[in-house]
Every structure is written in C-alpha cells, then in structure tokens.
C-alpha positions as CSV (number, residue, x, y, z in Angstrom):
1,X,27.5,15.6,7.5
2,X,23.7,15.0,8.0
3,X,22.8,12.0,9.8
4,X,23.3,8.5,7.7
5,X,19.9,7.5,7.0
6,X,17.5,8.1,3.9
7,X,14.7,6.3,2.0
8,X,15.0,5.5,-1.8
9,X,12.0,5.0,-3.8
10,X,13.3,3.1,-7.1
11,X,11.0,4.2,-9.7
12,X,11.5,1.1,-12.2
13,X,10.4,-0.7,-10.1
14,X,6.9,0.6,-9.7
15,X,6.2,0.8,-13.5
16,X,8.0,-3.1,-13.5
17,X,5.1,-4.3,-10.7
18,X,2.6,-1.8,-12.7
19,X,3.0,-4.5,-15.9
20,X,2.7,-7.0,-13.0
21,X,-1.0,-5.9,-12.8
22,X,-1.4,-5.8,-16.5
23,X,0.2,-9.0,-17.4
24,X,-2.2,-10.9,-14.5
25,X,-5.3,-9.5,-16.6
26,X,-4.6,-7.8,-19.7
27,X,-8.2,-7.5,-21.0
28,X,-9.2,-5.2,-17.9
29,X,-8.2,-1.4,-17.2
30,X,-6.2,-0.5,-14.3
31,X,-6.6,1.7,-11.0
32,X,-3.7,2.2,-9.1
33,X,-4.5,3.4,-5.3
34,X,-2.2,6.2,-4.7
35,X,-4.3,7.0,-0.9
36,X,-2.2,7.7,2.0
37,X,0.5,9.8,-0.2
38,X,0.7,6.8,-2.6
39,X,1.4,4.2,0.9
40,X,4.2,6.5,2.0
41,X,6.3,7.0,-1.1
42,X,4.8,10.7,-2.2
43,X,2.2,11.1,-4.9
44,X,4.8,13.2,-6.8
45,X,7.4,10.9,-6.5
46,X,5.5,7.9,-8.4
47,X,3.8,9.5,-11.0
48,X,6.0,9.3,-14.1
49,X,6.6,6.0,-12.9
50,X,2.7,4.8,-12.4
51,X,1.7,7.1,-15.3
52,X,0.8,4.5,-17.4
53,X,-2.1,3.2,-15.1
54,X,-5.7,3.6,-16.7
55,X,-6.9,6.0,-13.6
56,X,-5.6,6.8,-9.9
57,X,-7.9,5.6,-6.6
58,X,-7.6,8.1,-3.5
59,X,-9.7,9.2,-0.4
60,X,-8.7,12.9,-0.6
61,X,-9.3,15.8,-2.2
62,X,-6.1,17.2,-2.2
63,X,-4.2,14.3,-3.2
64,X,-6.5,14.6,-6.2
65,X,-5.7,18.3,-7.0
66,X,-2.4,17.0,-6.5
67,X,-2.4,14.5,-9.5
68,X,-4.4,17.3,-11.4
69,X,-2.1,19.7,-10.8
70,X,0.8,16.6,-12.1
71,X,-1.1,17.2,-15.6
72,X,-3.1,13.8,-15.2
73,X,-6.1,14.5,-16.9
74,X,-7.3,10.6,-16.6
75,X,-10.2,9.1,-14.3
76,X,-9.7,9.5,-10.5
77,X,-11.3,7.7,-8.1
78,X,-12.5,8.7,-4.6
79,X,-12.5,5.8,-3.1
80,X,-14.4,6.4,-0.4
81,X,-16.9,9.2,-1.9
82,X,-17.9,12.3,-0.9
83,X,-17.6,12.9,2.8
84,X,-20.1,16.6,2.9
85,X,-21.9,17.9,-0.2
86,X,-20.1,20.9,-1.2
87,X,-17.5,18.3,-1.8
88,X,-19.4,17.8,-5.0
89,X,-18.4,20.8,-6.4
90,X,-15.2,20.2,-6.4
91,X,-15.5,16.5,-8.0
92,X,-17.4,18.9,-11.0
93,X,-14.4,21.1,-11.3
94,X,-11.8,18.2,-11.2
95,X,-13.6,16.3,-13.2
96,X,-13.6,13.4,-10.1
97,X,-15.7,9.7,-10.2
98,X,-16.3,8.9,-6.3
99,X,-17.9,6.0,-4.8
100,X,-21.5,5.9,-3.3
101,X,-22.4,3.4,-0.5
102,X,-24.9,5.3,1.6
103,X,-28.5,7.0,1.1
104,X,-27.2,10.3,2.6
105,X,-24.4,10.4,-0.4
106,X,-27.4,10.3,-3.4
107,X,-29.6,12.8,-0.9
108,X,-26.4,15.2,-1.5
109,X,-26.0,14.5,-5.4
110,X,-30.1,14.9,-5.8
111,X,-29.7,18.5,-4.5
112,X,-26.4,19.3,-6.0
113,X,-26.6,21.6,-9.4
114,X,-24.2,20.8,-11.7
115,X,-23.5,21.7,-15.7
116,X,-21.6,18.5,-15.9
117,X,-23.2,15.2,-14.8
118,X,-21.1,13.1,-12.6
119,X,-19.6,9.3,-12.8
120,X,-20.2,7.2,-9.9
121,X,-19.5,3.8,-8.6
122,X,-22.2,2.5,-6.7
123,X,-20.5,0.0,-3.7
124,X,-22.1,-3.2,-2.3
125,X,-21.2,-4.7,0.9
126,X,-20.8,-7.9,-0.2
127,X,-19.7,-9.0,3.2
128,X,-16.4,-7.0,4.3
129,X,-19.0,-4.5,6.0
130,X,-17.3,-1.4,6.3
131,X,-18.9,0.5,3.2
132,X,-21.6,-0.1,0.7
133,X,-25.4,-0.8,0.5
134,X,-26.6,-4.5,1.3
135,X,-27.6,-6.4,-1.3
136,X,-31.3,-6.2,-0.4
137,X,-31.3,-2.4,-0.7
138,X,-29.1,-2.0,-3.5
139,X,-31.1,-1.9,-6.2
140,X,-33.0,0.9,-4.6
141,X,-30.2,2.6,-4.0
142,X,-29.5,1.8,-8.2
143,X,-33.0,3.2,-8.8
144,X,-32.4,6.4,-7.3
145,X,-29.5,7.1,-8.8
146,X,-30.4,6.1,-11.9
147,X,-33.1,8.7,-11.9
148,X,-31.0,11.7,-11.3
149,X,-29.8,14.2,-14.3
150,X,-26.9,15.1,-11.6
151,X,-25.4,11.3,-13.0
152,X,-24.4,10.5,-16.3
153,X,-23.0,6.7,-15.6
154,X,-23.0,4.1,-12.8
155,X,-20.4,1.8,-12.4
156,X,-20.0,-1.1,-9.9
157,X,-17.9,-2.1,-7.1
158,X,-17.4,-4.2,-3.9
159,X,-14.2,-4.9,-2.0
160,X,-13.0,-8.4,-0.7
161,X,-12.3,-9.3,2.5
162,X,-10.7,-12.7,1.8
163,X,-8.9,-12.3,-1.2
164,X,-5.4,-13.4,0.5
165,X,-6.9,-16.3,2.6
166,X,-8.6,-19.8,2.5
167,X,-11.8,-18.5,2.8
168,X,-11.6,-16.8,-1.0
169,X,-14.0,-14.4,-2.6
170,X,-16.7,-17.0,-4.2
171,X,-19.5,-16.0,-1.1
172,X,-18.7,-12.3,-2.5
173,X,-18.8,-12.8,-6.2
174,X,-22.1,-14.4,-5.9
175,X,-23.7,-11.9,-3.8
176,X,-21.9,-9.3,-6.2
177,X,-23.5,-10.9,-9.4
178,X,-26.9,-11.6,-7.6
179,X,-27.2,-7.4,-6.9
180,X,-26.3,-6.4,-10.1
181,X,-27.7,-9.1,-12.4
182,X,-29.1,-7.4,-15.3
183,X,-27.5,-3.4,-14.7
184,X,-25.3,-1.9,-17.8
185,X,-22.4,-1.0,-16.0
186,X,-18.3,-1.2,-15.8
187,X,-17.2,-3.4,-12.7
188,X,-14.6,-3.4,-10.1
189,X,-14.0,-6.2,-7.4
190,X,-10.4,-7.2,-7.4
191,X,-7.8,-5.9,-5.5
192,X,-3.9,-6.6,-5.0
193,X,-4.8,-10.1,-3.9
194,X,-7.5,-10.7,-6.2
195,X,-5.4,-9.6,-9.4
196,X,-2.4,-11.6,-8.6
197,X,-4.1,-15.4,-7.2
198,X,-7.6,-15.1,-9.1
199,X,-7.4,-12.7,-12.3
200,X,-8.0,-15.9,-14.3
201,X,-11.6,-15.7,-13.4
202,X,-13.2,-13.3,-15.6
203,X,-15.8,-12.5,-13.0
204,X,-13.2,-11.3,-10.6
205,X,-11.1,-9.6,-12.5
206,X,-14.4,-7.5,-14.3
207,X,-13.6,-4.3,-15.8
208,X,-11.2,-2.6,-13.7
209,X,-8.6,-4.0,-10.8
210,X,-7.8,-2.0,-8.0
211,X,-3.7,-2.5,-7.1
212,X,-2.7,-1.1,-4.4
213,X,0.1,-3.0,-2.5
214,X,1.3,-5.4,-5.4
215,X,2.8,-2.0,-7.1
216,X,4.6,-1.2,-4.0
217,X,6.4,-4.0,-3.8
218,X,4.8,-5.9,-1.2
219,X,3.3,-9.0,-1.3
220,X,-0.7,-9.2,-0.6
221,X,-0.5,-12.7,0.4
222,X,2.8,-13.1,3.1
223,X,4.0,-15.4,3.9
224,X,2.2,-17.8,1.7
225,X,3.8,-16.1,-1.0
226,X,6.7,-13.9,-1.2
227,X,7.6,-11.1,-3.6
228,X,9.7,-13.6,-5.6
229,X,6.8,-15.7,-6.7
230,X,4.9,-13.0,-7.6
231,X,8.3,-11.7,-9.4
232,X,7.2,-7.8,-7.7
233,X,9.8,-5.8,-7.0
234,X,10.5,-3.6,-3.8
235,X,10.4,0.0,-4.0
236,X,11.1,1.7,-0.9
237,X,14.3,1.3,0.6
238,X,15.1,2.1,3.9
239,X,18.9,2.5,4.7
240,X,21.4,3.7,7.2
241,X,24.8,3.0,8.2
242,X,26.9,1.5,11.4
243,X,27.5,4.4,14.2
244,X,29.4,2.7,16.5
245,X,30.1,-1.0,17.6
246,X,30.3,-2.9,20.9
247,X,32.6,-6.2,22.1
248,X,30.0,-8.0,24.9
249,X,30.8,-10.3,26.9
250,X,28.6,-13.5,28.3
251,X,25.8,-11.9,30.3
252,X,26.0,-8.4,28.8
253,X,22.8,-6.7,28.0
254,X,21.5,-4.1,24.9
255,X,19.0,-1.7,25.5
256,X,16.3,-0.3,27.1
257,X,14.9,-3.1,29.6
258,X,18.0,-5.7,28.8
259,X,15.4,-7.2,26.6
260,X,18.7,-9.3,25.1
261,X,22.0,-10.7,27.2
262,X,24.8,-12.2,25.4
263,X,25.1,-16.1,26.0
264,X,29.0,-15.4,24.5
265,X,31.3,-13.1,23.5
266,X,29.9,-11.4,20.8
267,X,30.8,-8.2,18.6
268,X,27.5,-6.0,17.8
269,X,26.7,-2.4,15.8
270,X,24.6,0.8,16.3
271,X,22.7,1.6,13.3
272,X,21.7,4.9,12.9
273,X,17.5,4.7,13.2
274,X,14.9,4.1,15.2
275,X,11.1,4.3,15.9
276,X,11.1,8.4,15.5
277,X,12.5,7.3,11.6
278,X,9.6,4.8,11.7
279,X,11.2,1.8,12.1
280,X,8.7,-0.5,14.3
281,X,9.3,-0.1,17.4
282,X,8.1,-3.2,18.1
283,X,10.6,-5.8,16.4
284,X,12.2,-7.5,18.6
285,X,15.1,-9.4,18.5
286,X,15.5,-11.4,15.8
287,X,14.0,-9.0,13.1
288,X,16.1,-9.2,9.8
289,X,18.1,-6.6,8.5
290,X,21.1,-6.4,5.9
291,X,24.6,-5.5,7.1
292,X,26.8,-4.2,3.6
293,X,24.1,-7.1,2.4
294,X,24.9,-10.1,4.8
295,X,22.0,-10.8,6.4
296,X,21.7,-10.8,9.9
297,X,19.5,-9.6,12.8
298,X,18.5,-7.0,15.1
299,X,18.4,-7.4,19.0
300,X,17.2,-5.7,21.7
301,X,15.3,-2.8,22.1
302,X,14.3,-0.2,19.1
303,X,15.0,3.2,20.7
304,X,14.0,6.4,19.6
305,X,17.2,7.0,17.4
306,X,19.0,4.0,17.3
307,X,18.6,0.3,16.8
308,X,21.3,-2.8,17.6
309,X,22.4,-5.4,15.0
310,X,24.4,-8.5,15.7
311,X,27.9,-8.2,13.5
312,X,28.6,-12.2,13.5
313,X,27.3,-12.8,10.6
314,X,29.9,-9.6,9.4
315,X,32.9,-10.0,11.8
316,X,34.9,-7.4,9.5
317,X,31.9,-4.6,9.8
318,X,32.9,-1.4,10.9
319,X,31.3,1.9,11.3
320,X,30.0,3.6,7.8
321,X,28.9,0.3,7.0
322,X,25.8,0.2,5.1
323,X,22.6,-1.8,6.7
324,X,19.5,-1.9,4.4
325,X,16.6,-2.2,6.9
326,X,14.3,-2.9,4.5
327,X,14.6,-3.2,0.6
328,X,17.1,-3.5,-2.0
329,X,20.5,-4.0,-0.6
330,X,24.3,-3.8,-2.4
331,X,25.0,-5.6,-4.7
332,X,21.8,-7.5,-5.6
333,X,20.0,-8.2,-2.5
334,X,16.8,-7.9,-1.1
335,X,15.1,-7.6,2.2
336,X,11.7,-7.7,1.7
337,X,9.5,-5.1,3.2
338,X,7.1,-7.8,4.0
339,X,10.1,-9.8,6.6
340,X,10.6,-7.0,8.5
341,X,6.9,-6.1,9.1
342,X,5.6,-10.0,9.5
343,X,8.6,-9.8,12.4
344,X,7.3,-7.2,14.0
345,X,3.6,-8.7,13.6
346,X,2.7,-6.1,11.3
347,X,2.1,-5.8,7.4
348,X,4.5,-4.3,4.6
349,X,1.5,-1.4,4.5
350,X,2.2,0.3,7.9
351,X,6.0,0.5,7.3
352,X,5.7,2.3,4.4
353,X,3.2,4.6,5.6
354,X,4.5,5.3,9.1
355,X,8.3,6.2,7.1
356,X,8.8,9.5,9.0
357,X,9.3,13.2,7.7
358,X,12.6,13.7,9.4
359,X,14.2,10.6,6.6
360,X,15.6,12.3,3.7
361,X,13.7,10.7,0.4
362,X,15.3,10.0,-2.8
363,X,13.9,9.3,-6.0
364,X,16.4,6.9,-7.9
C-alpha cells in the first residue's frame, strides 16, 4: 500500500469562508488571491469552489493562463505588475489588469502598442514600503498614466501593514485618501485582516477587498482571534496514520539530539510524516496534533519522515490510527492550521505553502 499520509482540500469549505468575505462587506466586489498555487492548495483544485469571487489576484503569468485556460473569463489581477515589458503583451492577449508602483512600469506601457487599452491599478506606499509610489510623487505618477492611449482605466490600491495589530490602518487610510482626493477611480485597500475586523468602515473596505488567507481557513489575526470567532472554516487537511509505537521508560529519550526524556513510563506513536512532507521542522515538543481526534502532542525531534506523538492522551491507540496534523479531524474536530504554525513560531501561510509534492492531494 502507498505510504499513509495525504492532504485533503475540502472544497465547501472555501466557497463557506468565500461568503465569509461577502457577508463582512456585501456592497464591495471581491478578489480572491489565488498566488503561490492558491497558498498551496492548487489553482485547479479551488476553482469551482472560489468561482463565485468577483476576480482572481496572482503574481504570475502562468497561474493566470492557468485560470484562463479553467474558462474564467473574469478580471485578474497581477498583483505585483509587470516584471519586463513584453510581459505586456501577454496581459493584452489574456485580457490581464496588473498593478503599477514604479516609473519604469509606465516607461514600458508608454512604448508598448496595443489594439486593446489596458486596466491598471496604480499602488501607493502608504507606509508598508515594499511597492508603490510615495504619496508625494503619486499624482505624477497618476498624470502620466492618465495621459497614455495604452490605458483605458485607473484604479487604486495600497496594502496594509497593520491590519491584524494595535497599530491599525487609520495613518494608511489617511495618506491613501490624501493621494487620491479628487481621482475617478475603483479602490482597493483591505485585505484578509482588514475585511474581517474593519469592513464596517466604508473607507476601508472601498470597492474591492483583497482575501487571501480568511478563504483558506486561517485566521489573519492569531491568536487574538481564532477561526471560530471568525466562524472560517479549515480547508487543508493534513493527515497520516500511527506506524509503530514505543513503551519508554523514566529517562528514555526520542529522536534526533534526545531533545525529549521521559520523566515516567510512558507509551508513545510514530506518525508517518515529517519535514520532507512539510511538516515544520521546527515544532518542538509540545506542538498539537489529533490522535483518531483526541488531542494530544508531539515530542521530540521532526525527522525527515517521521514525527513522535505522546499516546496518553489515547492509551488504546494502535498503529493505522488516524492523526490529523492539521485540519479537520474524525468525527467533528478541528486542529486549526493556525495552532500548529503559531507552535512552531510560524504562520498558517507557510504550512500550506511549504505542503510538499511527494503528499498525495485529494479534493473532497
């Protein structure tokens, strides 16, 4: 039989956290990012289930012949614009809007000739400072766009860097409505964050959210807030089953460096996955994970195949039992994504990216 691990991406639950979105703003459209192969679950894999999003944000090309080739013949968003011109040609064909937020991206568009003008969103750094014109040159950057046949419409964006945190989003709002006071023009500031603990301000929210992790069942704000109180969903599940067990006794060790010795006697299982499955190799002991649902813990040291689990919680655990390292469990329960990753002092995001090729992936 192959080995006893897969991944299950549960498709009701996207479209369930989808209307998530919706229901936090219901007067403002809806891009779902699908970058990094939709966070890990496969572009193909969530599309029937994310279809009804208003448009699909992305940083590739070929993720967006992808959702062309899907028969999505909605907007799609390049999130972070054209990287060399003759990618503009391509945008033309596939009918793409991309993001501008440098002078070297309008240079490209003013000498690009094109039958079909393109739809761009014009990006402030509004303080996150990774992309986007400052606020004192971006109404020249506006100008000059704005003066180009090559561009039919120019939307707006900026992306917060607080949006989870005490600091909030006012500083960015402000500089957002200061740069673009008085410019016809759809909107876009909110992301996963934003949409769930601010939609109710009409200036955040605008004309389109961007939801990226909130659909992936993940919450944007752990552990202030879980996926309960949000009432998202997980879907990804990562599960495996019981090997093998051990019977330790008082000053027995597990693993690679004896990272963990047994105070007591102590019954414990091999679970079939490891870092090379992408499981962080870095939770240590104490990391949750569900045994045939019981919840109970890793310990030791993740090896490359194989990972340890303490079976007290389980005492009647034997091997082919099933352990849900992340997601829904049998019978009901959850082990959210974000537990595991805030263990290993990560976020839900890496997880579900770094889910390796060598898993088997269902669609359920």
């Amino acid at each position: 039989m192959p080995r006893p691990i897969q991944a299950l991406i549960h498709t009701e639950a996207l479209t369930h956290n989808l209307a998530r979105a919706r229901a936090a703003a219901p007067d403002a459209r809806v891009w779902v990012a699908v970058k990094a192969n939709a966070y890990g679950h496969g572009i193909e894999r969530v599309f029937q289930a994310l279809r009804g999003a208003d448009g699909f944000a992305l940083l590739d090309l070929d993720e967006a012949q992808r959702l062309r080739a899907l028969d999505w013949r909605g907007p799609i968003l390049l999130l972070e614009g054209c990287f060399e011109p003759r990618d503009l040609e391509l945008c033309s064909r596939l009918g793409l809007w991309h993001a501008v937020h440098r002078e070297a991206q309008i240079d490209w568009l003013a000498a690009h000739k094109t039958h079909q003008p393109h739809r761009v969103f014009l990006k402030l750094n509004s303080g996150m400072n990774r992309l986007g014109f400052r606020p004192q040159a971006f109404r020249s950057a506006w100008t000059r766009l704005n003066a180009l046949p090559q561009v039919d419409e120019i939307s707006f964006m900026t992306h917060f860097s607080d949006a989870d945190g005490a600091r909030g989003v006012e500083h960015q709002v402000r500089r957002f409505i200061e740069a673009t006071a008085d410019l016809q023009g759809e909107r876009s500031l909110s992301n996963s964050a934003a949409t769930l603990r601010l939609a109710g301000d009409a200036r955040v929210r605008a004309d389109w959210l961007r939801v990226g992790i909130m659909v992936y069942g993940s919450s944007p704000d752990f552990p202030t807030h879980d996926i309960a109180h949000w009432d998202l969903r997980p879907t990804m599940t990562l599960r495996s089953q019981l090997i093998a067990t051990q019977q330790l006794q008082p000053g027995d060790t597990v693993g690679y460096g004896s990272t963990f010795t047994a105070e007591a006697p102590m019954r414990i299982g091999i679970v079939a996955c490891g870092y090379a499955d992408g499981y962080p190799r870095h939770a240590g002991t104490g990391t949750p994970v569900l045994v045939e649902g019981v919840r109970t813990r890793t310990i030791g040291r993740v090896s490359m195949d194989m990972l340890a689990v303490d079976l007290t919680p389980v005492p009647a655990a034997q091997p082919g039992a099933e352990v849900t390292l992340w997601g829904q469990g049998p019978r009901g329960t959850v082990l959210a994504i974000d537990e595991v990753a805030h263990a290993a002092g990560t976020l839900g995001y890496e997880l579900m990216c770094a889910l390796a090729a060598r898993v088997p992936v269902l669609t359920v």
